[in-house]
N, C-alpha and C positions, 0 to 999 in steps of 0.2 A: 385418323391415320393417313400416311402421305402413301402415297399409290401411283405406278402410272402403270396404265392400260392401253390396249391397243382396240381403234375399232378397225372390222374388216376393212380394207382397199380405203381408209380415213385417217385421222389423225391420232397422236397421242392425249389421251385425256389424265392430264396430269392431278391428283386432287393434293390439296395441301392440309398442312402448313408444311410451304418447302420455299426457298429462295430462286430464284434464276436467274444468274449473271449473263450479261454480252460480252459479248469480244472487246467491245470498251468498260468493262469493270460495272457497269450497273445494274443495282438489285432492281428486280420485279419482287415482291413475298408475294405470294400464295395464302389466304388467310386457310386458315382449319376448317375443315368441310367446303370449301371454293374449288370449283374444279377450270381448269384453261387446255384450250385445245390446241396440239403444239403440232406445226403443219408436218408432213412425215415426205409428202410425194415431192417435196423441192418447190412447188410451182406459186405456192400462196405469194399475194402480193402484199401481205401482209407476216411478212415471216419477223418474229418466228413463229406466229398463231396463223390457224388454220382459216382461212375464208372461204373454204367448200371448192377449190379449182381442182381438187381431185377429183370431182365426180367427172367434170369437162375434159380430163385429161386421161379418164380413165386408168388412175393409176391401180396397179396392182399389188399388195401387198402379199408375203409369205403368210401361208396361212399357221405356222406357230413360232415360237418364241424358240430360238437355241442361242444357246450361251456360248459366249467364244471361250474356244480354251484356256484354261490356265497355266501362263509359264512359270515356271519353276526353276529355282537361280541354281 
């Protein structure tokens, strides 16, 4: 099942099967039960996966999930 999770003040842990395009058109897939960590705090020097510079930069994450609102035409 595709999933993505959040860990505390880290990154997203994406698991697949899912696709992920760049800003120039190309797939990454994600195989079924693979999981990738997709950096959250900006600072990875390896973006868009996570290389642990959150923990140096002490970044802070909200601690839940809220869904922006829905507009309505």
């Amino acid at each position: 099942m595709t999933s993505i999770r959040t860990q505390p003040n880290g990154p997203y842990l994406v698991t697949g099967p899912i696709s992920i395009e760049d800003v120039e058109g190309n797939l990454v897939t994600v195989e079924a039960g693979r999981t990738v960590k997709l950096c959250r705090c900006g600072h990875s020097a390896m973006k868009p996966y996570c290389d642990g510079t959150h923990r140096r930069v002490d970044f802070v994450s909200r601690p839940t999930f809220t869904p922006e609102p829905v507009e309505r035409a």
